[in-house]
C-alpha atoms as one frame of an Amber mdcrd trajectory, in Angstrom:
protein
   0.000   0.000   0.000   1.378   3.600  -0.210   1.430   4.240   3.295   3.982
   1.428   3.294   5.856   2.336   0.415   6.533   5.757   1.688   8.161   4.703
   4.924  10.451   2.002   2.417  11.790   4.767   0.465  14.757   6.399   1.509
  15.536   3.205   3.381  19.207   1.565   2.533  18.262  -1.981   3.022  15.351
  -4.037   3.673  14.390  -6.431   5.311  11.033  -8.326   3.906   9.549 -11.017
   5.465   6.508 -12.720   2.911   4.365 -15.452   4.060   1.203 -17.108   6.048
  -0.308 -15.118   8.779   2.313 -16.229  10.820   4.162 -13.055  10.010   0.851
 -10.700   9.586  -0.217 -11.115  12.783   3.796 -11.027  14.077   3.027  -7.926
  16.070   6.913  -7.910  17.905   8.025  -6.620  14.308   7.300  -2.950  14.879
   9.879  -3.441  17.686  12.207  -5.203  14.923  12.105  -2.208  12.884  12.485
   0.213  15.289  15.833  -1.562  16.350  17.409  -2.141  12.742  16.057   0.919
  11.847  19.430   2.447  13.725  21.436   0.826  11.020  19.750   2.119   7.932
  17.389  -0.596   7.798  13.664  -1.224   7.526  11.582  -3.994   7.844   8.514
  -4.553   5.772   5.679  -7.319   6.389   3.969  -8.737   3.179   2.408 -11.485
   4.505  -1.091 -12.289   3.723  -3.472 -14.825   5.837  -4.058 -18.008   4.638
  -1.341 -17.731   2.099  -0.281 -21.005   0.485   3.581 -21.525  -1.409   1.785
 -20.665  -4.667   0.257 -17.850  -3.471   3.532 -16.700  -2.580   5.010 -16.792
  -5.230   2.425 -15.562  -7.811   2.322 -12.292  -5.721   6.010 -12.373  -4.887
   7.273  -9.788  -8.351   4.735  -7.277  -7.030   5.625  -7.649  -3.560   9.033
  -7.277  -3.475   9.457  -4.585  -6.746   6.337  -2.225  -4.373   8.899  -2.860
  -1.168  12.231  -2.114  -2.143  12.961   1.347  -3.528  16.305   0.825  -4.786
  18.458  -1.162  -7.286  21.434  -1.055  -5.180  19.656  -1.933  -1.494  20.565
  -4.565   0.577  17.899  -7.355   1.171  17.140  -9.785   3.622  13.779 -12.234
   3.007  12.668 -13.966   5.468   9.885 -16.371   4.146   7.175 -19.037   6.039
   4.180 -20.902   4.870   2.678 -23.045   7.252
């Protein structure tokens, strides 16, 4: 969403975790951010409930291209399905 991408741009690296509501409803990743956000870092969550491997990775292009703002950015993904 664009409230999302705003905060992403500007950001040096990201980190992007994608995946089953495990992750959405991860609510100790504000604190995440906040602390790698020190380093230059943000930390995006683009998981969806109920999400299934396929899912994944038929919404993954959009995902990632909407997340990361910059060619040259370091990126971490962390990924689950359950």
């Amino acid at each position: 969403d664009a409230e999302e991408r705003t905060t992403t741009e500007g950001a040096k690296n990201v980190v992007l975790f994608v995946g089953s509501s495990i992750f959405r409803e991860w609510r100790e990743l504000r604190a995440f951010d906040e602390d790698w956000a020190r380093d230059g870092w943000r930390v995006k969550n683009r998981a969806f409930g109920g999400s299934t491997t396929a899912d994944v990775l038929r919404a993954f292009d959009d995902v990632a291209s909407s997340t990361v703002a910059s060619a040259d950015a370091r990126k971490i993904i962390v990924y689950y399905c359950g």
